[in-house]
C-alpha positions, -999 to +999 in steps of 0.1 A: +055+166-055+062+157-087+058+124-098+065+106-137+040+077-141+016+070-167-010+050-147-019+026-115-014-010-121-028-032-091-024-065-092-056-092-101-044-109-068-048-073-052-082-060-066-099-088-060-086-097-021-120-096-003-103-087+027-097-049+008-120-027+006-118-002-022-100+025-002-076+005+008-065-005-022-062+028-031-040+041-006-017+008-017-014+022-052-009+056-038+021+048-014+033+023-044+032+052-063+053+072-042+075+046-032+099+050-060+132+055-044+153+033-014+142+054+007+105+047+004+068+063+011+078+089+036+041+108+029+018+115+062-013+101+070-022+140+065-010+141+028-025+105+017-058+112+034-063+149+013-051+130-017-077+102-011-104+124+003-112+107+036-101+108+071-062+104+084-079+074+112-094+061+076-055+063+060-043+048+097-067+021+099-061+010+058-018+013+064-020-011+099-044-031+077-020-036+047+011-037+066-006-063+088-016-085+051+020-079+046+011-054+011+038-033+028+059-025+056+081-003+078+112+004+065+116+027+093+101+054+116+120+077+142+091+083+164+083+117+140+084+099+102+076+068+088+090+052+060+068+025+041+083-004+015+052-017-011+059-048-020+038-045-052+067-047-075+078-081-057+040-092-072+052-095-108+083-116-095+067-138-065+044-171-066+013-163-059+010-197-040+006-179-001-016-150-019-039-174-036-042-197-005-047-169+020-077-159-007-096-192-003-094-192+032-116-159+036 
């Protein structure tokens, strides 16, 4: 897979969400990364685990985990592939107001 990018940018909001450990936010950048057309992240547990050097329940565990924190989410799945939606990008744009109070809470 080819890929143009010059570098991971996470969010200070992201990095430094107690409730993520650092492989998670890992595998966030990396479907972020590949999460550059409409269509979405459409890479298996398989491919993001071999990329990440761990375990596909380790990639299953961290995706229900960020999807769950609302980092990202199903933009569809046909019972054989899944298609994920970051919402990194929306970080740049969005108040930080539900990220920062869900941070104090923990």
């Amino acid at each position: 897979m080819d890929r143009d990018f010059k570098g991971v940018w996470i969010p200070k909001e992201i990095w430094l969400d107690k409730r993520l450990n650092a492989l998670d936010k890992v595998i966030l950048a990396e479907i972020d990364s590949l999460d550059m057309t409409e269509r979405g992240c459409y890479a298996s547990n398989k491919h993001i685990a071999d990329f990440c050097q761990c375990s596909e329940t380790k990639v299953s565990t961290a995706i229900s985990k960020l999807i769950k924190l609302d980092y990202l989410y199903i933009k569809s799945f046909d019972g054989r592939q899944r298609e994920l939606k970051s919402r990194l990008s929306n970080f740049e744009r969005q108040d930080f107001k539900k990220c920062k109070a869900d941070l104090q809470k923990n």
